[in-house]
N, CA, C and O of each residue as an XYZ file, in Angstrom:
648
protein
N      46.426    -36.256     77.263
C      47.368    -37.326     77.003
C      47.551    -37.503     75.494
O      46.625    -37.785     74.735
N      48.732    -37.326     75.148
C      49.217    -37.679     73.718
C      48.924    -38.933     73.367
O      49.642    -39.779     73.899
N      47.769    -39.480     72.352
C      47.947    -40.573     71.818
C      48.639    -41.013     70.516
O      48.184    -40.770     69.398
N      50.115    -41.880     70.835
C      50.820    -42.042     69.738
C      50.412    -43.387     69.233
O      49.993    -44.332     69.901
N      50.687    -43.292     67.380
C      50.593    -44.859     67.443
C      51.847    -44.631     66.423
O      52.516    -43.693     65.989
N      51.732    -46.651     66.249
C      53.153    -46.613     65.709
C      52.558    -47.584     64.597
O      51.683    -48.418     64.831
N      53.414    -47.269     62.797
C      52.651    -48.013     61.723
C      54.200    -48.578     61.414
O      54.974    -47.955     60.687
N      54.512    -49.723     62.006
C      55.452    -50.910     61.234
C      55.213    -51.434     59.938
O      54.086    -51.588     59.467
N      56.272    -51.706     59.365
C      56.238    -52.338     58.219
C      57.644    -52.481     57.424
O      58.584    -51.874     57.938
N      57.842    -53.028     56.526
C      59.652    -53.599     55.994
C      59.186    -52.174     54.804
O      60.241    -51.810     54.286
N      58.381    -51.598     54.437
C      58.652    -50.690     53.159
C      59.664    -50.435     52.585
O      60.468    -49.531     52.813
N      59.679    -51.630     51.409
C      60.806    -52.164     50.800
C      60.031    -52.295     49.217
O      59.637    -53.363     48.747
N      59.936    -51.134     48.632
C      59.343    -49.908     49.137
C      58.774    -49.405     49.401
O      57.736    -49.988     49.087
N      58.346    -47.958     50.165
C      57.499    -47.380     50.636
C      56.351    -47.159     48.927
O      56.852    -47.061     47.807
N      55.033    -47.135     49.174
C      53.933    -47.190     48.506
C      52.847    -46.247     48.331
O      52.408    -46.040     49.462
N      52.220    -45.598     47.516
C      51.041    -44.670     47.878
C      50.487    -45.146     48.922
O      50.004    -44.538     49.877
N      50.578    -46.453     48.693
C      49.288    -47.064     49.197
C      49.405    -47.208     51.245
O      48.503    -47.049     52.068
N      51.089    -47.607     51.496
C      51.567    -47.072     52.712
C      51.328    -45.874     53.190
O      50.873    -45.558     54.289
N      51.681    -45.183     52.247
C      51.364    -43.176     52.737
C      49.929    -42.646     52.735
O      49.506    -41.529     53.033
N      49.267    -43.791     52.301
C      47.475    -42.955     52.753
C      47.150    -43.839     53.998
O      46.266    -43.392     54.729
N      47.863    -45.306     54.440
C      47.282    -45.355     55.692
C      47.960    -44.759     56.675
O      47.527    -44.774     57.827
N      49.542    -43.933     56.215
C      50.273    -43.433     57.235
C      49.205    -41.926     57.652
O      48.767    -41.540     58.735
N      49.079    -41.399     56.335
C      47.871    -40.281     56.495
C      46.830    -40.385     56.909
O      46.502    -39.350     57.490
N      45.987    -41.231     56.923
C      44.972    -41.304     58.057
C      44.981    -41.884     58.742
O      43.930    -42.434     59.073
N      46.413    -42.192     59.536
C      47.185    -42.910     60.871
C      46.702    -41.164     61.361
O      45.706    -41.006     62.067
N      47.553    -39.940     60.878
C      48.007    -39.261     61.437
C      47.034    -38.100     61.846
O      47.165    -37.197     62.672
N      45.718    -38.524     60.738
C      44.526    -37.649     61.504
C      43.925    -38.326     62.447
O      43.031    -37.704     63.020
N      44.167    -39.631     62.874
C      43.663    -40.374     64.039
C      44.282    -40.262     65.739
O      43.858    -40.595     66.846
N      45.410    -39.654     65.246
C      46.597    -40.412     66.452
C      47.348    -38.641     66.628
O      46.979    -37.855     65.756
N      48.087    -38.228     67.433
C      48.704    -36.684     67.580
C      49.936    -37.107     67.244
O      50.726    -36.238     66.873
N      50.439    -38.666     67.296
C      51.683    -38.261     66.766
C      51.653    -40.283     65.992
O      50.893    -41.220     66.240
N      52.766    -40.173     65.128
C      52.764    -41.315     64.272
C      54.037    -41.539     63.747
O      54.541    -40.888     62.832
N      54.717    -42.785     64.545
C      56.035    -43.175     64.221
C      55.712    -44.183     63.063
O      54.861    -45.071     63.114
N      56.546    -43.888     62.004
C      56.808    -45.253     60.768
C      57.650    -46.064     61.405
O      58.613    -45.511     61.936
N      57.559    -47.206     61.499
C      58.451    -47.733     61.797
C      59.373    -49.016     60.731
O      58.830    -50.078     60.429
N      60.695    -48.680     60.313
C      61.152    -50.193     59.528
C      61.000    -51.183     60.294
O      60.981    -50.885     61.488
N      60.872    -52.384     60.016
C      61.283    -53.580     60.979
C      61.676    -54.373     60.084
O      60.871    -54.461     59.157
N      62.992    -55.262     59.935
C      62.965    -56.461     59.813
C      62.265    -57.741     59.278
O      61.909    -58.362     60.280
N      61.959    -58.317     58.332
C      60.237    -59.485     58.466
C      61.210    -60.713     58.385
O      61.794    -60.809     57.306
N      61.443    -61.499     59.158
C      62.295    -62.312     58.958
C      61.727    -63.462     57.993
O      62.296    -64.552     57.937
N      60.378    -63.123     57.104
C      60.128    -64.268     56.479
C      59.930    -63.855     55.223
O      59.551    -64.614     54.332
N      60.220    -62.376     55.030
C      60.354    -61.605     53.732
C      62.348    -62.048     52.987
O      63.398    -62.011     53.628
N      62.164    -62.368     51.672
C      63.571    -62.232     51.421
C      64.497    -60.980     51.328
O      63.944    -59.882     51.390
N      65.708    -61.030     51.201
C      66.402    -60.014     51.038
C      65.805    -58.673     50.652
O      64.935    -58.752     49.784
N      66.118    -57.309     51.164
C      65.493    -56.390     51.002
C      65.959    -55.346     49.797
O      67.186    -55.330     49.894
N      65.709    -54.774     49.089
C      65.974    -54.212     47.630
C      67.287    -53.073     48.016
O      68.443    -52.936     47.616
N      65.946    -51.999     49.530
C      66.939    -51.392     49.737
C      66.941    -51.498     51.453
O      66.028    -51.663     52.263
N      68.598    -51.300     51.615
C      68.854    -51.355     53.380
C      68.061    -50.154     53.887
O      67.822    -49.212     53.132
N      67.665    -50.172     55.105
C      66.654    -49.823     56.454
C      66.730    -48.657     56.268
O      65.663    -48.057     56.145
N      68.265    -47.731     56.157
C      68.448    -46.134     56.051
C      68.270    -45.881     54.879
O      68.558    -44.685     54.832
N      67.986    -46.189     53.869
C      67.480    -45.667     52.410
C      66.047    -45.877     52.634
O      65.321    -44.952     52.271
N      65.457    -46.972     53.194
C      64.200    -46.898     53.443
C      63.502    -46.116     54.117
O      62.395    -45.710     53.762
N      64.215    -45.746     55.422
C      64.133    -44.863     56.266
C      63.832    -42.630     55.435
O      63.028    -41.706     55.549
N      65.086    -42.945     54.734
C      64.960    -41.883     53.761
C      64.310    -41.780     52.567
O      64.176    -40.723     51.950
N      63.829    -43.041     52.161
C      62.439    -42.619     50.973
C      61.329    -42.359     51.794
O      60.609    -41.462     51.355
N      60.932    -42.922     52.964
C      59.994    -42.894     53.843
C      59.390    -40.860     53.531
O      58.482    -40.200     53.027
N      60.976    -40.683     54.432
C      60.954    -39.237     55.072
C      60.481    -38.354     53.281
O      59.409    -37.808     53.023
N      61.175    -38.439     52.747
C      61.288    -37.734     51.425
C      59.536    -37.605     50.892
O      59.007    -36.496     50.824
N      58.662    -39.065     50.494
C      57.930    -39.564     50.385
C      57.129    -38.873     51.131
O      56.207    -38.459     50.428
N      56.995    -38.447     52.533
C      55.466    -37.921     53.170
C      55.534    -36.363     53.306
O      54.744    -35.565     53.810
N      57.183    -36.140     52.464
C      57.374    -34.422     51.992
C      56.645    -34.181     50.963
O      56.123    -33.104     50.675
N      56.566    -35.657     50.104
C      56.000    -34.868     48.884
C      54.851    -35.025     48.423
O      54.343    -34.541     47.411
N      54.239    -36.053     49.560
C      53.159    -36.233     49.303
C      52.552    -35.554     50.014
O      51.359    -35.497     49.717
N      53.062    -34.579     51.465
C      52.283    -33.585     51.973
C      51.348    -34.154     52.986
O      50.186    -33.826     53.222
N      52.049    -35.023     53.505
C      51.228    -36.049     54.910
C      51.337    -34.774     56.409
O      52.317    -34.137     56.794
N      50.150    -34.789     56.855
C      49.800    -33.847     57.417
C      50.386    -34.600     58.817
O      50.648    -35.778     59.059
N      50.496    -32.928     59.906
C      50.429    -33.951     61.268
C      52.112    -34.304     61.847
O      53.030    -34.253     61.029
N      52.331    -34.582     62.999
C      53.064    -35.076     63.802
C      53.728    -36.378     63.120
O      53.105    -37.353     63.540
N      54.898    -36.834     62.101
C      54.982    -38.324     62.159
C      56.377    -38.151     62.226
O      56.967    -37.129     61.875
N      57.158    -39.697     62.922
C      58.523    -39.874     63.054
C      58.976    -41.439     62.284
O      58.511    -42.578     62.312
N      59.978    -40.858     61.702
C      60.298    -42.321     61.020
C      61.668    -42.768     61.469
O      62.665    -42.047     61.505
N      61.612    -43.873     61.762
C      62.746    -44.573     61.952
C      62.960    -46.141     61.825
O      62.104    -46.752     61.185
N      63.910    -46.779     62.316
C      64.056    -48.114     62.212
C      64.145    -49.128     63.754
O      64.621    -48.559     64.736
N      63.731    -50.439     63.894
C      64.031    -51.123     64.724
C      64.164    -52.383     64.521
O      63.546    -53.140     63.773
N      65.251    -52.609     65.438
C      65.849    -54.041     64.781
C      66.047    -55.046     66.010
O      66.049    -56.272     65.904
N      66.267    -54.080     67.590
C      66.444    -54.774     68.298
C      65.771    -55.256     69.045
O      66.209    -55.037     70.174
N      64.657    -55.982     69.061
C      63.636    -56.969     69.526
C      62.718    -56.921     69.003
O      62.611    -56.784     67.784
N      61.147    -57.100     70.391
C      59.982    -57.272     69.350
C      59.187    -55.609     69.455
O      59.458    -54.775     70.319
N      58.611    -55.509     68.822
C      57.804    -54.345     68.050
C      57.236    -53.619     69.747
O      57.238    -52.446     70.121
N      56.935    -54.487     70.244
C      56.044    -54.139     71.584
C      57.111    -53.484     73.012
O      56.836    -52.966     74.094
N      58.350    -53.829     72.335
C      59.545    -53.084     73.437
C      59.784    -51.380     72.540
O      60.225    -50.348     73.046
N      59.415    -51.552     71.413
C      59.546    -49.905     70.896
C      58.353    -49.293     71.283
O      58.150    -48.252     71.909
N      57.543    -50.185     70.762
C      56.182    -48.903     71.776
C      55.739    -48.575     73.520
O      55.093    -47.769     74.189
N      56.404    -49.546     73.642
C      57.105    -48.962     75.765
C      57.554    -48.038     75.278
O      56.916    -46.991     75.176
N      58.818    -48.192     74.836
C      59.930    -47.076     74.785
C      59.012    -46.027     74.606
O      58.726    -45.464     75.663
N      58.318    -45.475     73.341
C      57.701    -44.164     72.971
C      56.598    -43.915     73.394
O      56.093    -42.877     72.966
N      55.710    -44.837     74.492
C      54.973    -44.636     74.952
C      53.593    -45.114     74.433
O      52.584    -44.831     75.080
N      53.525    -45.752     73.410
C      52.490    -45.937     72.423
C      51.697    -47.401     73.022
O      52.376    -48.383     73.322
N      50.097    -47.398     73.154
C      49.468    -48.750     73.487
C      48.710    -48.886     72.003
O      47.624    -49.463     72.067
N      49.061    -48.506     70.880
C      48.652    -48.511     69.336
C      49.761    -48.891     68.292
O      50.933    -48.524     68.202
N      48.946    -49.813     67.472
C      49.746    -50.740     66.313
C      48.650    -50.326     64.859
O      47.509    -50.747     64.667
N      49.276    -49.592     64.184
C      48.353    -49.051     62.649
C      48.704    -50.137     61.501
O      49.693    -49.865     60.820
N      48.044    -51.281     61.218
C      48.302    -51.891     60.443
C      47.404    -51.664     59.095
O      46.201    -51.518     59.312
N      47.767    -51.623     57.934
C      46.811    -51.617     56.761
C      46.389    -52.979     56.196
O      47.099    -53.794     56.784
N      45.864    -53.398     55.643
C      45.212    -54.750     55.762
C      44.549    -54.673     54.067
O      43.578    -53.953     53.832
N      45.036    -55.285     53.264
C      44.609    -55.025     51.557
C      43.534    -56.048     51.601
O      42.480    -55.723     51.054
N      43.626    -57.649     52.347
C      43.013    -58.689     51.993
C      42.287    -59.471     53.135
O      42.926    -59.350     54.180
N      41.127    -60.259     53.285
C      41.507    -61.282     54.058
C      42.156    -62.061     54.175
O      41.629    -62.800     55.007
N      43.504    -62.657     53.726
C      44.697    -63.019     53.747
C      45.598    -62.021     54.426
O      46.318    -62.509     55.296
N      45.716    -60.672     54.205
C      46.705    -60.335     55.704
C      45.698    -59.796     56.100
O      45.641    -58.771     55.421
N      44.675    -59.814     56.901
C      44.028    -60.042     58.231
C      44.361    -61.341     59.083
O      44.571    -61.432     60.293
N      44.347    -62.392     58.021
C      44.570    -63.894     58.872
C      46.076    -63.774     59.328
O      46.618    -64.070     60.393
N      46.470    -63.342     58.383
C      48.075    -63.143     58.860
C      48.780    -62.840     60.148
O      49.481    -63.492     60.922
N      48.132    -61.050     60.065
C      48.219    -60.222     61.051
C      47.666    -60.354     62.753
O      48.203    -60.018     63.808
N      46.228    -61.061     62.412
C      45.509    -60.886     63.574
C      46.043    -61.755     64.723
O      45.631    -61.445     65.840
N      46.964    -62.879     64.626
C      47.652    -63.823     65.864
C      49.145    -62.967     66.301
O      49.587    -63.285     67.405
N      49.957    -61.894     65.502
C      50.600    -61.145     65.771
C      49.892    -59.945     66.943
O      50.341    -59.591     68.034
N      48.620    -59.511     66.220
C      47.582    -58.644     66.862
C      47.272    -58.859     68.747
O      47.180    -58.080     69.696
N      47.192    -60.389     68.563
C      46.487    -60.709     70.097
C      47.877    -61.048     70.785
O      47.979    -61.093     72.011
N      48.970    -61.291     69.906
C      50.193    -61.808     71.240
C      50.567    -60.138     71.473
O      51.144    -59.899     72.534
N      50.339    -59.195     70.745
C      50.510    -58.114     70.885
C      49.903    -57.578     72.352
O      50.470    -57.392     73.429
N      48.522    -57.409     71.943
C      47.872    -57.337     73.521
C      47.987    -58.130     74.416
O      47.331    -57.729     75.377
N      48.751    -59.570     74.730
C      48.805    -59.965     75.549
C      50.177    -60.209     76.104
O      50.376    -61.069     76.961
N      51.100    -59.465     75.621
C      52.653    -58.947     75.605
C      52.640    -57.989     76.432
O      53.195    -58.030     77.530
N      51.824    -56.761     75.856
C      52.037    -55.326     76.578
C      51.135    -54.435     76.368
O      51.504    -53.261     76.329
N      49.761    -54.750     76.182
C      48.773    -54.274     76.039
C      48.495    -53.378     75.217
O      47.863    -52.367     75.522
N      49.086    -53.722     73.657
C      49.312    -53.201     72.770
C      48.195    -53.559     71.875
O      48.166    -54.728     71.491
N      47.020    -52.533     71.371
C      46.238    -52.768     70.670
C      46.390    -52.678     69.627
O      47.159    -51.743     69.402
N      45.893    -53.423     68.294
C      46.063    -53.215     66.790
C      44.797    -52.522     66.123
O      43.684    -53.041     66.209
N      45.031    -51.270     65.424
C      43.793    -51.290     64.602
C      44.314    -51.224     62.933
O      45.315    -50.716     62.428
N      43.259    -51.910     62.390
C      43.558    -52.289     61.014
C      43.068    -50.813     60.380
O      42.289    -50.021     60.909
N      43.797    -50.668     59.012
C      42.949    -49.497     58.373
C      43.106    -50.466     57.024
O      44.122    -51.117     56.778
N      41.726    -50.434     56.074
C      41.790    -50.522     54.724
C      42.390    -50.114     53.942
O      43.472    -49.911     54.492
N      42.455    -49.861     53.092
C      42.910    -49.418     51.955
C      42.219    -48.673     51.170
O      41.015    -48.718     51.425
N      42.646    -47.684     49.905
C      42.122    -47.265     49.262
C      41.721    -48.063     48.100
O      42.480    -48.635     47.318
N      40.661    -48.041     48.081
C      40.242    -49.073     46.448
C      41.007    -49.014     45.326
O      41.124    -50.096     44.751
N      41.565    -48.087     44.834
C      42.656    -47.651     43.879
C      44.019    -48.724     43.688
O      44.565    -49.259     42.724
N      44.240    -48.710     45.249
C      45.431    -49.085     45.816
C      45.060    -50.807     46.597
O      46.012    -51.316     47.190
N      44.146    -51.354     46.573
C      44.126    -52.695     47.562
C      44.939    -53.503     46.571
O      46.033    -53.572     47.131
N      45.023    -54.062     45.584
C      46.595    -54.670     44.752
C      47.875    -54.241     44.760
O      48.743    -54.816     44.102
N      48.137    -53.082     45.582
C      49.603    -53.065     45.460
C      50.060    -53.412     46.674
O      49.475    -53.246     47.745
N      51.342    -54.001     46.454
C      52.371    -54.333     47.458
C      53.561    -53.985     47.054
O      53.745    -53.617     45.893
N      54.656    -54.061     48.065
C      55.828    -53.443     47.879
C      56.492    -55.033     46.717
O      57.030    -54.993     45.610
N      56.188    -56.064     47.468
C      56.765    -57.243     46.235
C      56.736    -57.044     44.965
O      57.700    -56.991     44.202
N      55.002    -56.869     44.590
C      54.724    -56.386     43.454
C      55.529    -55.533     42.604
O      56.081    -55.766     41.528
N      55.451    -54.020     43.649
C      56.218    -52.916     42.683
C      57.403    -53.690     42.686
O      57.267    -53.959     41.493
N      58.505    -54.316     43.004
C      59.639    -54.785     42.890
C      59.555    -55.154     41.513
O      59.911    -54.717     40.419
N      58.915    -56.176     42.017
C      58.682    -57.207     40.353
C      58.490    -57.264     38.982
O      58.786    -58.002     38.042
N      57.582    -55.697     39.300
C      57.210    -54.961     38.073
C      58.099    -53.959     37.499
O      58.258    -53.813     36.288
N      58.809    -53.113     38.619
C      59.811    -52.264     38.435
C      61.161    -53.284     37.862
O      61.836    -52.989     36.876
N      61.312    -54.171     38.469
C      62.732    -55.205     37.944
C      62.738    -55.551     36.559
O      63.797    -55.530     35.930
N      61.433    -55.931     35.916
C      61.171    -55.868     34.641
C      60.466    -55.147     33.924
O      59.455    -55.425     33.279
N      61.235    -53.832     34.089
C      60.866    -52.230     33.630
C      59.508    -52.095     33.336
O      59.300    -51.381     32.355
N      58.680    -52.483     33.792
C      57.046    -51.954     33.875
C      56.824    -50.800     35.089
O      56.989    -50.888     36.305
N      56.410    -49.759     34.299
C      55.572    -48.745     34.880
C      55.483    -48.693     36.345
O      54.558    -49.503     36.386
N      55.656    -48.443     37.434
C      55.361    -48.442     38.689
C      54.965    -46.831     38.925
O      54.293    -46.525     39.910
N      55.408    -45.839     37.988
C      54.807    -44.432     38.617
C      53.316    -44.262     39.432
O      53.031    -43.857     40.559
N      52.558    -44.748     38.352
C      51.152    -44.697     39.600
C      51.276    -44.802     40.711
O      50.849    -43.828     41.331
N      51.917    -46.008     41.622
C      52.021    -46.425     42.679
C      52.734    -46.216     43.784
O      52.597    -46.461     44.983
N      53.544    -45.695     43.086
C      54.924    -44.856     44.498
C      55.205    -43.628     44.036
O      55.127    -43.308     42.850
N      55.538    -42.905     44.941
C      55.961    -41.769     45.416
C      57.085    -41.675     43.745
O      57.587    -42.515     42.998
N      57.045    -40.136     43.805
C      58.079    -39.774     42.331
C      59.682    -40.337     43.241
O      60.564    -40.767     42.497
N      59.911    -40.317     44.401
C      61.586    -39.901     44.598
C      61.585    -41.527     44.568
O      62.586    -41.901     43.957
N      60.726    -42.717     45.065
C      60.778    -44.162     45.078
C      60.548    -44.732     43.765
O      60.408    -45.940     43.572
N      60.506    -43.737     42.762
C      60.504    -44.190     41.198
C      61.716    -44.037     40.638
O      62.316    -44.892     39.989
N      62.157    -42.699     40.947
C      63.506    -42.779     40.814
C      64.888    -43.398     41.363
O      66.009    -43.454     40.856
N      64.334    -43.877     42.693
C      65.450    -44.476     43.334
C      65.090    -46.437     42.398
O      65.995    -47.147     41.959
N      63.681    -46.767     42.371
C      63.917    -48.203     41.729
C      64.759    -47.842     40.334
O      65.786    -48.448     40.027
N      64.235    -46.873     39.609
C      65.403    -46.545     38.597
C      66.825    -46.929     38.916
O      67.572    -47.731     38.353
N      66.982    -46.263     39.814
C      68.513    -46.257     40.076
C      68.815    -47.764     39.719
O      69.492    -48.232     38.804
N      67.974    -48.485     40.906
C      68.304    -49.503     40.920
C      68.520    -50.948     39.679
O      69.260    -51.930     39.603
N      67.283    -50.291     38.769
C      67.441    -51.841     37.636
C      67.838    -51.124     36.296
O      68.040    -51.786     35.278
């Protein structure tokens, strides 16, 4: 039996720090959908879903993410009707703080008690537990350095942008 899981998130933008838990999503699991979603409590997004969608893809080319993964977007309901759809009883969340653990974990249990959708958290890399996609925004908007932290093609696309 194929075990898929699926790693949601708004990657707005996608992050090293996203692409090493997508990478050891993908030595865990045979196959590993990214998924965009929506955060309806995040503001406006830098870039729309299909640019995200395509730094995603670009991003685990060049970073050489091993393994089975599919990226795409979902918009039309909750998270737990896409993993019916693909078959998945797994939710890959990365978790920088105890602050999104507290966050995450009441999403976690309506999860399993929705559709028997389990969550497992992965850490972070020590390198990487301070970055967030807000962050790089913030820092990139007022031309500070973000190369360390994202992918070369998501350095050039915040370029584009400010």
């Amino acid at each position: 039996m194929t075990k898929i899981a699926v790693v949601p998130g708004s990657f707005d933008p996608v992050t090293l720090g996203h692409l090493d838990v997508i990478a050891r999503a993908a030595e865990l699991f045979d196959e590993v959908h990214v998924l965009v979603v929506h955060n309806p409590d995040k503001k406006a997004a830098l870039f729309d879903a299909g640019d995200r969608v395509r730094l995603i893809e670009e991003s685990l080319t060049e970073v050489g993410v091993p393994g089975t993964v599919v990226v795409g977007e979902w918009t039309a309901g909750l998270l737990v009707d896409y993993c019916r759809q693909v078959g998945s009883k797994i939710l890959v969340k990365g978790v920088r703080s105890g602050e999104d653990v507290a966050y995450e974990t009441p999403m976690a249990i309506m999860n399993r008690h929705l559709a028997g959708v389990e969550t497992v958290f992965l850490l972070p890399d020590a390198a990487r537990a301070h970055v967030s996609s807000s962050l790089i925004r913030q820092v990139s908007g007022l031309g500070g350095d973000v190369t360390p932290y994202v992918p070369q093609v998501v350095a050039r696309a915040l370029a584009a942008r400010h």
